[in-house]
N, C-alpha and C positions, 0 to 999 in steps of 0.2 A: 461442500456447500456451493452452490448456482446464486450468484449476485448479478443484480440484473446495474448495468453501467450504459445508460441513455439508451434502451433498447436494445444491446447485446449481453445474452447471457455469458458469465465468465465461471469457469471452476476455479474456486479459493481451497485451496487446501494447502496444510501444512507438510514439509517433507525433510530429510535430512539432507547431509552433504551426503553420504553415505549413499542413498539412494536418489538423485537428483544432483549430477554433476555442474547443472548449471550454476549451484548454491555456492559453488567449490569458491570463488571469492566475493560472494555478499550475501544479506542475511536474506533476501526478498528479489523478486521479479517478475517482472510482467509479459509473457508469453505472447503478443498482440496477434500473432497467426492465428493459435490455436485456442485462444480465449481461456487463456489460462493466468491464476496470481498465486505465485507460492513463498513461502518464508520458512528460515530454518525452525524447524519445533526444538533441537537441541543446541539452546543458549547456552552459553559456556558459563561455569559459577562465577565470574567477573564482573559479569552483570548481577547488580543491588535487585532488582527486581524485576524477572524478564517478563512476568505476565504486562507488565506495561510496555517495556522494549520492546515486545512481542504484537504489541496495539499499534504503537508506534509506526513498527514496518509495515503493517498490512496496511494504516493510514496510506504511507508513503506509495505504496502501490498501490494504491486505488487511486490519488492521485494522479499518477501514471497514467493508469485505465483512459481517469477518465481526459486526460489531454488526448491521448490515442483516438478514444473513440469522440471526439471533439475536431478531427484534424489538425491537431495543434501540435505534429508529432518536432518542431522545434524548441517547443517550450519542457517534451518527453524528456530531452535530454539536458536541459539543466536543470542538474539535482540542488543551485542553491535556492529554485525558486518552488520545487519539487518538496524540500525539505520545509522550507517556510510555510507553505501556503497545511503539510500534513501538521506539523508543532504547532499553527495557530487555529486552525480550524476546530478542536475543542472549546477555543478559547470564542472564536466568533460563533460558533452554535450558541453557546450561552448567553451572550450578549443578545444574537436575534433572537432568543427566547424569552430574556427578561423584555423587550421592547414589544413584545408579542407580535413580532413579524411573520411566525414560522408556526 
């Protein structure tokens, strides 16, 4: 799928460790050369429910994305504000929706 991140097209697709070595130690990433965001499709059964863990990560790299294509490629690499900003951002869509901001 082409997700469009401030004016640059990105390809999101799902891949394995298996075939996409860059997965070999995380579940998601962000390709910034080649406009690419990938995440593992095969969650291990440890995870309670990976269709959400699965939301999760592709949140967290789009976040990425979009600091990337923001110039903000300092803030790319901290994952504890990387991680905050994907966990709460369901949580502030709703609120800008109840206030009808959005």
């Amino acid at each position: 799928m082409t997700i469009n991140i401030l004016g640059t097209d990105y390809d999101l697709a799902g891949a394995t460790y298996d075939n996409d070595k860059l997965l070999a130690d995380r579940d998601g990433y962000v390709d910034k050369l080649n406009k690419h965001i990938r995440y593992e499709t095969k969650i291990e059964d440890a995870i309670a429910n990976p269709e959400i863990y699965t939301k999760a990560v592709i949140r967290h790299e789009l976040v990425h994305a979009f600091f990337y294509e923001s110039r903000l490629d300092g803030y790319c690499r901290d994952e504890a504000l990387v991680d905050w900003i994907a966990l709460q951002l369901p949580k502030i869509l709703k609120v800008c929706q109840q206030a009808e901001v959005i």
